[in-house]
N, C-alpha and C positions, 0 to 999 in steps of 0.2 A: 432441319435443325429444330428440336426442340425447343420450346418456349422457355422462360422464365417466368414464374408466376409472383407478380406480385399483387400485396392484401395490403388494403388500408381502412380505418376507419374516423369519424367524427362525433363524437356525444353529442346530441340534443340535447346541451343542457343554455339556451337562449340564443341569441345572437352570434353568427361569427364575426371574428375580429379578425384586425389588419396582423394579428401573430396567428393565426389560424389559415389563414390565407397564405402568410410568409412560409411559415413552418412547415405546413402541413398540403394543402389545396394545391397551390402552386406545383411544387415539386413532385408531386402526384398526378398532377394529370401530363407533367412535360413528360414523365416517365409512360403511362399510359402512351403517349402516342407515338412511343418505340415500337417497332415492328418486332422486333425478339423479346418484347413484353406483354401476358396474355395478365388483364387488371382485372380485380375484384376490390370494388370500392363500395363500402356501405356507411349506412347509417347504422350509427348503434345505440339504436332505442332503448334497450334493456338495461344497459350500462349506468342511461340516465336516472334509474328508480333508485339508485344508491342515495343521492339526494334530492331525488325531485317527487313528489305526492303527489301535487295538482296536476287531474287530469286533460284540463283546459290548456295548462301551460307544458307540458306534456307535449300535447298533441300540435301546438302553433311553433313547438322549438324544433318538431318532425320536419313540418313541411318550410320552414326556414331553410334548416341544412341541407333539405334537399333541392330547394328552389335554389340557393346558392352553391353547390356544386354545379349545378349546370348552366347558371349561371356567369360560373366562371372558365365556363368551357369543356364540360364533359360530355363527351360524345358515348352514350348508348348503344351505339350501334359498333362501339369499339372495345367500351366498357360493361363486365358484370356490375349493373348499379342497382340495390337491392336493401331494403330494409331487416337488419339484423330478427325482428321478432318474424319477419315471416317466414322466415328457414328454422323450423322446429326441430330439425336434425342437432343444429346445434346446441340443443339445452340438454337433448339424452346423450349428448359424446362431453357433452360439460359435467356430467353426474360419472359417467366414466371416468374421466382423467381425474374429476376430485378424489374418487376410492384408492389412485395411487399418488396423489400427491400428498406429501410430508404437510402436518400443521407447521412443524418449525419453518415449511420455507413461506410462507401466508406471515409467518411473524415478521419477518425480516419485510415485507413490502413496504415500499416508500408511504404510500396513500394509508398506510393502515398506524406506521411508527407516526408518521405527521397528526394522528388526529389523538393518539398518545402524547405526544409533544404538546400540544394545544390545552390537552386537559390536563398536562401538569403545569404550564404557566398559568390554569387560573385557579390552581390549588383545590382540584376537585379530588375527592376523595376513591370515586371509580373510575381507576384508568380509561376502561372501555367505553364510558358514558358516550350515548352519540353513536356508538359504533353497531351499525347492523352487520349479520351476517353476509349480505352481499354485495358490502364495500369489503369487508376484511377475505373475502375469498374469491372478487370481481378479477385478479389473474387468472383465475383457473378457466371462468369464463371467455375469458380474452385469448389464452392459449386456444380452444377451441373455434374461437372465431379465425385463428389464424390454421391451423391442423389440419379442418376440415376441407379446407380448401388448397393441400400440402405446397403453402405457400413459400416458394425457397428465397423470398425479399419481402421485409417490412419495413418501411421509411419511416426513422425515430428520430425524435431530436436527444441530445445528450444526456436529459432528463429524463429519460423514456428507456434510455436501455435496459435499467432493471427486468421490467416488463418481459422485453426479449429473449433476457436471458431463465428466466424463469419458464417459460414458454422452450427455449430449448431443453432444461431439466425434466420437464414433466414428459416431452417426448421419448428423451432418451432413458428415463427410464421403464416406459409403457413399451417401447421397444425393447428393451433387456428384459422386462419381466416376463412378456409374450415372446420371447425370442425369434423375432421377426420385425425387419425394417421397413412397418404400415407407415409408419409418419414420420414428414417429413421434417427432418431440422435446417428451421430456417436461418433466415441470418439477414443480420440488421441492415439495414441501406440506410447510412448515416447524412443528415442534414449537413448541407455550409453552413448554413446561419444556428449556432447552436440556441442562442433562446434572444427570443424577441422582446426588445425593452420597453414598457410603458410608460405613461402618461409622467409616473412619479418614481422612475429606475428601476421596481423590481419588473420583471417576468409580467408581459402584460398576459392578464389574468381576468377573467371574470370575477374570482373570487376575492381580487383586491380593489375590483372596480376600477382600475386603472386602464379602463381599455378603448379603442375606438373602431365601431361597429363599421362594417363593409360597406352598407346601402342606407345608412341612415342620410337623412334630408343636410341640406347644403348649411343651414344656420348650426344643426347639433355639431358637423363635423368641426364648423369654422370655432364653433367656442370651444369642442375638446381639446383639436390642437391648440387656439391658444392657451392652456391649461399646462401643456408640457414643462415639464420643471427645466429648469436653466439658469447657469450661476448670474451673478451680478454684474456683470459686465458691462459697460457702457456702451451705444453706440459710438465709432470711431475705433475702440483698441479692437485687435486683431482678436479672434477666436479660435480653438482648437477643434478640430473634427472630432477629435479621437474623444470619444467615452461621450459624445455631443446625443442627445434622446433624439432632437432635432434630424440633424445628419442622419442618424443612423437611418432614421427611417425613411428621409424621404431618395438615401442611394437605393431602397430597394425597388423605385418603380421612376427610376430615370437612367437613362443611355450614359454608356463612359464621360460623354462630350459633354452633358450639362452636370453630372458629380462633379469632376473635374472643374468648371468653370464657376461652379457653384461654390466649390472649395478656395476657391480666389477670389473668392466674395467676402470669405468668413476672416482670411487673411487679413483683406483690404478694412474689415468692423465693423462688416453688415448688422444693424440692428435685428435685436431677438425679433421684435415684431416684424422685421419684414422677415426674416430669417423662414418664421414659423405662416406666414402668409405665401412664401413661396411654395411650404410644404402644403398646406392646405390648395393651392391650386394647382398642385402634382396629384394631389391625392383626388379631386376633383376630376381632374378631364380623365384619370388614369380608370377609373370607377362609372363615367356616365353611360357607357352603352352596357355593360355588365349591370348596372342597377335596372335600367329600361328592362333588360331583359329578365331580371329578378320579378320586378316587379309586374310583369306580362304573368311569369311562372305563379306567382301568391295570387294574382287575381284567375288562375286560370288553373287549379289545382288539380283539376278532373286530367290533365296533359301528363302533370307527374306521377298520379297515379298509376296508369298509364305504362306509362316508362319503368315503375318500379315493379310493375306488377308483371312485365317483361323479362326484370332481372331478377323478379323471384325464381321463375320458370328457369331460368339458365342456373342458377347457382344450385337449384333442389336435384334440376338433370344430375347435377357432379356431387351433391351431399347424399343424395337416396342410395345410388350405389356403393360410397366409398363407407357409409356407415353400417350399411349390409354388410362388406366384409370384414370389418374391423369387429360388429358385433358376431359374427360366426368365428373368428380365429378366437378369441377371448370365450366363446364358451355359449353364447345366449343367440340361439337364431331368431330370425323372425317366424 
């Protein structure tokens, strides 16, 4: 039986977070250790230059994401786990797809209308202000990240389909124009949890800094959750789960039997603060041998190197050949 291939990635752009982990980590490696699933998980280093310059900070948000994938349970010896800039394949099939991709469909990207949005709420006079070339065309690259490796499952969150879907456009029609079916169209493998609430309701985010970090130390986590927005409620009156920032997060790392019992807690008019102390020591014991073991990986980086430079070797085995034919059917051999 043939496999299923699926592709995921993470941007180095700082710390992951408990919507990082939710979203994305988690469901990625539970899928990874399906037996009729062959996984290619990377870092995607390049993605980060869109806004990130410091090459110091750069290089410490590498070995985070990597320390914290394995940290969280990725098995190498199951998984393609490999750093986006060291498969150079990648960047000459990414100059490929962009000669047939449409600029209208680049116009239409979420990441690229948002940073148009931004500069007309503060009445700037050049839409584009802000906007490099490799945020407004970083799909084309991403298609490729996913192509090359004819990935036929990418786990998005609801926010994320665009993406996919653009990635199926540019195959299908690199396929109609070459008339031949080199690449593969994939297809989305949709999240449960569509988007992860932070500290302050929206979309926890780096970029709104409402977020709380995987492995950071036991005083930061305990004052972010208590930070979490929640209405005014007195201890004593009863509380509602539903739309609760509290709740939400802390059913995602407790058993039917304590959600449940915890939920008869909020009934009965559990105070916020203990409310938010319980989450904090869910979030705590749920995190301490995954941090021990983070923080083994950051002190001990020469391991993951290591590791990645393992899964460069597997993913360039499957990119060298498959760029070889793709370049000879389109016209330009090596």
């Amino acid at each position: 039986m043939k496999k299923e291939i699926l592709l995921t990635g993470i941007k180095p752009t700082g710390e992951p977070h408990l919507g990082n982990y939710i979203g994305a980590i988690r469901p990625s490696l539970e899928i990874a250790q399906k037996s009729n699933f062959l996984s290619y998980l990377f870092v995607a280093d390049y993605h980060s230059l869109t806004s990130l310059s410091d090459s110091k900070e750069i290089q410490e948000s590498i070995r985070c994401v990597a320390a914290t994938w394995l940290a969280c349970g990725l098995n190498p010896k199951k998984t393609v786990f490999y750093c986006q800039s060291d498969v150079p394949e990648l960047f000459e099939l990414n100059w490929i797809l962009s000669c047939i991709t449409p600029k209208g469909l680049m116009n239409r990207a979420h990441s690229y209308k948002a940073k148009l949005d931004q500069n007309k709420e503060m009445g700037r006079k050049d839409m584009d202000d802000g906007v490099n070339v490799g945020l407004y065309s970083y799909p084309v690259l991403m298609a490729a990240d996913i192509l090359l490796f004819s990935a036929n499952q990418v786990p998005v969150g609801e926010d994320q389909t665009q993406h996919l879907e653009m990635t199926r456009d540019i195959a299908q029609k690199f396929n109609r124009i070459y008339k031949k079916d080199l690449l593969t169209i994939p297809k989305a493998l949709f999240q449960k949890e569509k988007i992860v609430l932070g500290l302050d309701g929206r979309k926890m985010s780096k970029s709104y800094q409402n977020y709380i970090p995987l492995f950071c130390d036991n005083k930061r986590l305990r004052k972010l959750v208590m930070k979490i927005k929640t209405d005014s409620s007195p201890p004593g009156e009863p509380k509602s789960v539903k739309d609760c920032l509290v709740f939400g997060i802390y059913k995602h790392f407790a058993n039917n039997q304590e959600v449940s019992e915890l939920e008869k807690e909020y009934q009965k008019g559990i105070s916020w603060g203990e409310a938010k102390e319980r989450l904090f020591e869910k979030l705590e014991r749920f995190f301490k041998d995954k941090k021990n073991i983070y923080e083994h990986y950051r002190n001990n980086f020469s391991e993951v190197d290591k590791i990645l430079q393992e899964g460069k070797e597997k993913a360039r085995d499957v990119a060298i050949p498959f760029l070889k034919e793709i370049k000879k059917w389109i016209g330009i051999n090596d």
